[in-house]
C-alpha positions as CSV (number, residue, x, y, z in Angstrom):
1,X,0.0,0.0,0.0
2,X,2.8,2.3,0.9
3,X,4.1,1.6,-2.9
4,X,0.9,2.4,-4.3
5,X,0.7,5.7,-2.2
6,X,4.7,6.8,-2.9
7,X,3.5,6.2,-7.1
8,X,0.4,8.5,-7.2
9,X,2.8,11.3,-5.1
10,X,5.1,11.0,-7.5
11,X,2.6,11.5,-10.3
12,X,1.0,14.2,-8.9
13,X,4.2,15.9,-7.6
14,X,5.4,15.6,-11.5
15,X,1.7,16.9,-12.5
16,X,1.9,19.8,-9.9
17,X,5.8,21.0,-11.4
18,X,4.6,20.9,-15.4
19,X,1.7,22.9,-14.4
20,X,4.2,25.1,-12.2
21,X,7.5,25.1,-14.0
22,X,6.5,23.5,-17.1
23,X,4.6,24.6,-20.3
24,X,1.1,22.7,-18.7
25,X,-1.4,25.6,-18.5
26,X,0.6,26.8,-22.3
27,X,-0.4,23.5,-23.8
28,X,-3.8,23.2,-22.0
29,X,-4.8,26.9,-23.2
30,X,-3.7,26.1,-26.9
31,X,-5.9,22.5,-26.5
32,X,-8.8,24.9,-25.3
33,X,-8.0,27.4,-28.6
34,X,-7.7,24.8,-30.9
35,X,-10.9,23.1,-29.6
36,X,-13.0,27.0,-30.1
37,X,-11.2,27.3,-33.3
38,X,-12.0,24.8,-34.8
39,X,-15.7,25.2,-34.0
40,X,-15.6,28.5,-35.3
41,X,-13.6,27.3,-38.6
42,X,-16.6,24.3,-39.3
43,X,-19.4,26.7,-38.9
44,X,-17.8,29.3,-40.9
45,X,-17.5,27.0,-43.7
46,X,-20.5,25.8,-43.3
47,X,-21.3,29.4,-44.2
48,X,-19.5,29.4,-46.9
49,X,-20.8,26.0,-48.5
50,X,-24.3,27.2,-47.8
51,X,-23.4,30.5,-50.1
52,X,-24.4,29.8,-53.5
53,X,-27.6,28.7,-52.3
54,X,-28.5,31.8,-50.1
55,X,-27.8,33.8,-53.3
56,X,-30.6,31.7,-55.4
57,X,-33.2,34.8,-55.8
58,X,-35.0,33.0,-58.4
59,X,-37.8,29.6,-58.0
60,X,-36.4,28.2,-61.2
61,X,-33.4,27.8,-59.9
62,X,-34.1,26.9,-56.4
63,X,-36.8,24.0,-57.7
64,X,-33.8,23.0,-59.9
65,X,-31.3,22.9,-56.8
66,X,-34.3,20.7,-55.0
67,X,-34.7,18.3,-57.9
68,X,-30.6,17.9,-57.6
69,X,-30.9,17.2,-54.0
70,X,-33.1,14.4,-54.4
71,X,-30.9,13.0,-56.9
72,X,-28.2,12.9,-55.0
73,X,-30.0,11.2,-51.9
74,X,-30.1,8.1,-54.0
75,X,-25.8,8.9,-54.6
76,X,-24.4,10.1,-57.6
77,X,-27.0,11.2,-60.1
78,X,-27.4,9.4,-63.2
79,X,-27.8,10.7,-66.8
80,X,-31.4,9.7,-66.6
81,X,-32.0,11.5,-63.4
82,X,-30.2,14.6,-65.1
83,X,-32.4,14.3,-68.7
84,X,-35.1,14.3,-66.0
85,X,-34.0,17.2,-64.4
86,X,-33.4,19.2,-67.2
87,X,-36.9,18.1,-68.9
88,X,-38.4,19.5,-66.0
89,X,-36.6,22.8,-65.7
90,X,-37.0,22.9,-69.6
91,X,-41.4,23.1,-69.0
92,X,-41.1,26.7,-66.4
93,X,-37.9,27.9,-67.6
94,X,-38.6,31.2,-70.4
95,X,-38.1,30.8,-74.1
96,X,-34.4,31.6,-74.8
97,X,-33.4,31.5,-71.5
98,X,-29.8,29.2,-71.4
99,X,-30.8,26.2,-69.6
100,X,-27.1,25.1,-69.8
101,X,-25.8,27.2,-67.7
102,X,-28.6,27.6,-65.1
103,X,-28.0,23.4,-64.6
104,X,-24.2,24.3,-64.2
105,X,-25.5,26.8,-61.4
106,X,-27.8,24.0,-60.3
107,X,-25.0,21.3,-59.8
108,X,-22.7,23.6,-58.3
109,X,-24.6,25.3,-55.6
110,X,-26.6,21.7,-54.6
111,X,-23.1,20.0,-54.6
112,X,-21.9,22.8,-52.2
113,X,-24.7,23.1,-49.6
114,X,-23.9,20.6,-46.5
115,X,-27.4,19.0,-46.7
116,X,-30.8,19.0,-47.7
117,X,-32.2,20.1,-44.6
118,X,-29.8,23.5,-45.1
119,X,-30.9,24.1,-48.7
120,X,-34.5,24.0,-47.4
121,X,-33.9,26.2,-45.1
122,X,-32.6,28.9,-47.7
123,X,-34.9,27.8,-50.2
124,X,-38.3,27.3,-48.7
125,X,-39.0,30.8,-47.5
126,X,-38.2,31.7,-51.3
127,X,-40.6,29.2,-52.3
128,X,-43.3,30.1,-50.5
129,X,-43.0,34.1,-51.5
130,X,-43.0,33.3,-55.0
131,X,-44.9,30.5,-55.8
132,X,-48.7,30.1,-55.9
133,X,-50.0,27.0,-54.3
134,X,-50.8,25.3,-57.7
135,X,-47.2,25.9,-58.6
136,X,-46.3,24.8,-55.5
137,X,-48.0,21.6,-56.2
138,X,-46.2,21.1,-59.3
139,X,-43.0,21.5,-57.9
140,X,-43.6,18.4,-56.0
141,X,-45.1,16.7,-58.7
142,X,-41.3,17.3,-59.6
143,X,-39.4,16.1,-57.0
144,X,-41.6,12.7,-56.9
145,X,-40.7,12.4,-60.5
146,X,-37.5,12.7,-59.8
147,X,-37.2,10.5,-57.4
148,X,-39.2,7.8,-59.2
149,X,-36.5,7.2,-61.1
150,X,-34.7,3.8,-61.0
151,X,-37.3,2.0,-59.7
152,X,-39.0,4.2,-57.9
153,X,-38.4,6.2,-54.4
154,X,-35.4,5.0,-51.7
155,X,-36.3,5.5,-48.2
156,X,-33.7,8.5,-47.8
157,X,-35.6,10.4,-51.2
158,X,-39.4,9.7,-49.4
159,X,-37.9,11.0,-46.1
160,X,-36.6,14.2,-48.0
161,X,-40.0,14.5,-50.3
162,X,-41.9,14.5,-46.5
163,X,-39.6,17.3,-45.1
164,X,-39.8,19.3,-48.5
165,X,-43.3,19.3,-48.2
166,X,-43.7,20.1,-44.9
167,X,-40.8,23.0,-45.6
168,X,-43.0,24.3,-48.2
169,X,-46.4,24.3,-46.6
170,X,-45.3,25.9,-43.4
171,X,-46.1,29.2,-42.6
172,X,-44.1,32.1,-41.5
């Protein structure tokens, strides 16, 4: 017992002279920083993911950017689910408008947003304003056909069809 006692002394007396004499509280503050830093550094590029999306002023694009994101709850989307895509977008966009480059928009800012639940979050309140109920209804005419494809809805899509339409009935 006497053994056991002279060890945990010894620890403690080596713990109490790196706190004192050492670099201890040095190396227990920069822990502490790196810890706060690097809280601030996720949510600040979660800020920065979320960008492109927060910048989406126009329904179009943000019904395109929905469409993307249930595509890519089944993984990687597929040239069918694209053609799909782009035969939706291709009904509401305006004659002459450049399709081409509103689906390079499309890809990128859905590709940068963390998750769905963020680009609803942006998106919705967009929705809502601009879009009458009818053409509210159509746009999830949309994402069910999108997510039809390949044999119909996964799990993950149906979960993300239910919170997109609860997102886009909800009022203020």
């Amino acid at each position: 017992m006497p053994i056991i006692a002279a060890v945990v002394g010894a620890i403690l007396s080596g713990l109490v002279y790196w706190f004192r004499y050492g670099d201890g509280m040095a190396q227990i503050d920069c822990a502490l920083a790196d810890r706060r830093n690097a809280k601030r550094r996720a949510e600040s590029e979660a800020a920065f993911r979320a960008a492109p999306v927060r910048a989406i002023r126009n329904p179009i694009d943000a019904a395109g950017v929905l469409m993307y994101r249930v595509a890519l709850a089944r993984g990687t989307p597929t040239p069918e689910q694209e053609a799909a895509i782009e035969a939706e977008l291709r009904a509401i966009v305006p004659p002459g408008d450049d399709l081409a480059t509103r689906m390079t928009y499309i890809r990128h800012a859905a590709h940068q947003v963390a998750d769905t639940d963020t680009a609803l979050g942006h998106l919705a309140p967009l929705l809502r304003q601009k879009l009458t109920a009818s053409e509210l209804a159509d746009l999830e005419r949309m994402l069910a056909n999108i997510a039809a494809i390949h044999q119909g809805p996964i799990p993950v899509q149906e979960s993300l069809l239910a919170r997109t339409r609860r997102s886009l009935i909800q009022t203020e």
